[in-house]
N, C-alpha and C positions, 0 to 999 in steps of 0.2 A: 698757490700755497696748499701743501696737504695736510691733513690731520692723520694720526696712525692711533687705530683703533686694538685693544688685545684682549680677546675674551676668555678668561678660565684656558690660555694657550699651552697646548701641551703638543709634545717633541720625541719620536722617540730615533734611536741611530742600532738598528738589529735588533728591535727589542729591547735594547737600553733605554727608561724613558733619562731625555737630558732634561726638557723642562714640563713643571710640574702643574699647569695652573697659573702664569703670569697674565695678572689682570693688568692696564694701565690704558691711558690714552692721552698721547701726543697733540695739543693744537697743534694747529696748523702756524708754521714760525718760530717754532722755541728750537733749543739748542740742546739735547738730551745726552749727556753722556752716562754710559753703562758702564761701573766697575762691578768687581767680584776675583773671585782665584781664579787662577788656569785652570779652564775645564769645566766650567760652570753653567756655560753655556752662551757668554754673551756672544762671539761671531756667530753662531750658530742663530739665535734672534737677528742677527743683521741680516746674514744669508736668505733668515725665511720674510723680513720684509722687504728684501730684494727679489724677492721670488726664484733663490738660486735652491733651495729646498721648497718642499710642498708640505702646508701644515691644512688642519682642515678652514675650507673655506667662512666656516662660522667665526671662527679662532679669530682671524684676522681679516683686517679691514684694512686700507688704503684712500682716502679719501673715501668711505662708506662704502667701496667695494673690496668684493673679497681678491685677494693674491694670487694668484693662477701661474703667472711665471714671471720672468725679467720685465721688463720695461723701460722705456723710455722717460718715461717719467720720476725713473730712479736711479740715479747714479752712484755708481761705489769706487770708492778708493781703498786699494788691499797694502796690507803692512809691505808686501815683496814688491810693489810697484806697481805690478800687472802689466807694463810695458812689453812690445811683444820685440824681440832681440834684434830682430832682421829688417825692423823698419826704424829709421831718423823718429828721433825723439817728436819733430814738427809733424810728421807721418803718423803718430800713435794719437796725435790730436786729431788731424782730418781725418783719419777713417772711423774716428766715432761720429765727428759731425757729417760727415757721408750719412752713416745709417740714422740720422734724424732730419736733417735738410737735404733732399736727394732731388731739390730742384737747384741747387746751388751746384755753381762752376767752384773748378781749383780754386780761381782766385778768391773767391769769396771765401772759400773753407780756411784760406792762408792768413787772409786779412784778419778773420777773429781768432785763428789759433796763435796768432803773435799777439795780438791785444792779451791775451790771457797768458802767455809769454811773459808779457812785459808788466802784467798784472800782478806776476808771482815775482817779478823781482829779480828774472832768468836775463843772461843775454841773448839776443839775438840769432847771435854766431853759433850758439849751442841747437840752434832748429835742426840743422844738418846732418848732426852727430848722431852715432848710434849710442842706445845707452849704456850698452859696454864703456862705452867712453868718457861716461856720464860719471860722478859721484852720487852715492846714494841718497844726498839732500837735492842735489840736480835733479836725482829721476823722481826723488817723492814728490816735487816741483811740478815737474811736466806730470807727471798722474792727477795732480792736484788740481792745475789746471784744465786739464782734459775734462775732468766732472764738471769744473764751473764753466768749460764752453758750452756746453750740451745744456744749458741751463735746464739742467731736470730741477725740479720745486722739492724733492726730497732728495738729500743726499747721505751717503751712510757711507763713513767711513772705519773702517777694521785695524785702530792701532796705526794710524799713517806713519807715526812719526817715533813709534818707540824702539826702532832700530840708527837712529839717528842721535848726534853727537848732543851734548844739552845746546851747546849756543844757536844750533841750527835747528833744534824741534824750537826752542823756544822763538825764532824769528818766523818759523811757518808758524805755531801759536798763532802769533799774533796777526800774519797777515790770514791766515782763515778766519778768523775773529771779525778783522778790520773787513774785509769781504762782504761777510755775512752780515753784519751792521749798516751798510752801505743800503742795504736794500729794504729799506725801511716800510715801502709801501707793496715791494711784491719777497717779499722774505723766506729763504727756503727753512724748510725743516729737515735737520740735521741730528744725526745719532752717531753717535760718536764713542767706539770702545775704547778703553783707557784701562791700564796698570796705575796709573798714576793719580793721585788725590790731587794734590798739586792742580795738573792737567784739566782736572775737571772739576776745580773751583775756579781756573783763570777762563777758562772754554764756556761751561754752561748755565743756562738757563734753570736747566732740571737735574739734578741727578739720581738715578736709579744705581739701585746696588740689590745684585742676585746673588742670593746664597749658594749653598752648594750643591754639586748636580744629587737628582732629582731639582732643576731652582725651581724657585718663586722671587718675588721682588719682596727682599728683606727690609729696605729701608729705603726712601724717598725726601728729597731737598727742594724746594723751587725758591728761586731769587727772585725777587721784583727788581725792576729799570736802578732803584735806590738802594738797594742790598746785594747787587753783582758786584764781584771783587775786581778788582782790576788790579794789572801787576804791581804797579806801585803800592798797593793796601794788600798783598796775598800775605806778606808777613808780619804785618803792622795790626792791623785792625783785629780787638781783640773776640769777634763775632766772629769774623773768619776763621783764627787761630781756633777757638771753642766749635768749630763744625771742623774743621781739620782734624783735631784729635776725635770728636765724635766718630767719624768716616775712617779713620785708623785701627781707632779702637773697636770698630766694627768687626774690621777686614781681619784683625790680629786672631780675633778672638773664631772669627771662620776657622782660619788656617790650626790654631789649636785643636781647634775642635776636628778638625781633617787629621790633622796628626794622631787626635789620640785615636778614631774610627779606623784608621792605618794601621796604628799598632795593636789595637783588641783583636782583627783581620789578623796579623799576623802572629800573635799569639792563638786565636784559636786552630790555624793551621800548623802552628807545630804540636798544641797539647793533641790533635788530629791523628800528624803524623807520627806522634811518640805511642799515641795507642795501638795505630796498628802495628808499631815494630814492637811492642810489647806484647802482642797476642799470637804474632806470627811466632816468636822465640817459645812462648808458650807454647803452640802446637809444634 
């Protein structure tokens, strides 16, 4: 189990700073999901505690060390799959487990890559197939799975499920939920980006919500074991519904606020551009 540590984390992409100063820290076992707008910056926090970006090693901590690059210790699952085209869905599982148990035979990589198969709720028959062949609730399946065989203690996942149909995120919901629940005494820590309120009142533990780029973490939720919603009470219960609008009316008022900073942007490039064609007509 790891904790994730963020100190005064700042971000920049050419010069562009994207985050501004995100303080927070993760125990080790909760369930953190990150809302905000598009562009905010939350994959980009997942990336750098995947160590797929380089933030400074103060910034960021991983079980009380700092982030230096990928690991084994952290498994990610990307909105597009990540699955690679030209190998069997079953294939895209053992060559992750290759690169952490590389004293293990095929059979041994095969035997838990169908346990985790069969753990998501996959057929069998589908190990074979290329994921071309796959449907995109099949491949976020097999990706899914592939992080939980590798049993990394952190896992971070980037929007798995928001290109998928509602009945099918909503049954991956739950069996990543049910998953992650299961493992009561050795429990991973999970970050979890989301569009959706919804998502991240059924999902998490924590919720963090970054405002807009330049972020920081505008607003912070934690459930206790007695106050997590579960699906049956996400529309019933009138403390859920009352953190639902809260968490709405956060985001709404982001995006206003982005809209008007848009449009003052583009009004001063035209009062800009009417000046100079006003002064060139004059000379």
């Amino acid at each position: 189990m790891l904790e994730v540590s963020m100190n005064n984390l700042q971000f920049s992409y050419d010069k562009e700073l994207v985050l501004d100063g995100v303080n927070y820290k993760a125990r080790a076992g909760k369930f953190v999901c990150i809302l905000g707008l598009s562009g905010c910056g939350k994959s980009t926090l997942l990336r750098l505690i995947g160590g797929l970006e380089k933030s400074n090693p103060e910034q960021l901590l991983v079980d009380g060390k700092p982030v230096y690059g990928p690991s084994l210790d952290r498994a990610m699952v990307f909105q597009d799959y990540g699955l690679f085209p030209w190998m069997t869905a079953g294939e895209n599982i053992c060559i992750a487990l290759k690169q952490k148990y590389k004293t293990w035979d095929k059979h041994q990589r095969k035997e838990v890559a169908l346990k985790w198969v069969n753990n998501l709720g996959l057929d069998e028959e589908l190990y074979d197939k290329l994921p071309l062949n796959l449907s995109g609730g099949q491949r976020q399946r097999f990706a899914t799975a592939r992080a939980f065989a590798l049993d990394a203690p952190l896992l971070l996942m980037d929007e798995p499920f928001g290109a998928l149909d509602a009945v099918t995120s909503a049954l991956l919901q739950d069996t990543v939920l049910e998953l992650w629940q299961k493992e009561k005494e050795n429990r991973k820590t999970i970050f979890f980006v989301t569009h959706s309120v919804d998502e991240a009142l059924l999902l998490a533990t924590d919720i963090l919500v970054l405002g807009q780029a330049p972020s920081k973490i505008i607003y912070t939720h934690s459930f206790t074991e007695e106050t997590k919603p579960r699906r049956e009470t996400l529309y019933t219960d009138p403390a859920v519904l009352d953190l639902r609008n809260r968490l709405t009316k956060i985001i709404n008022d982001e995006i206003a606020e982005k809209a008007y900073r848009l449009h003052e942007q583009k009004m001063n490039i035209t009062d800009s551009e009417n000046n100079k064609s006003v002064k060139k007509h004059i000379a």
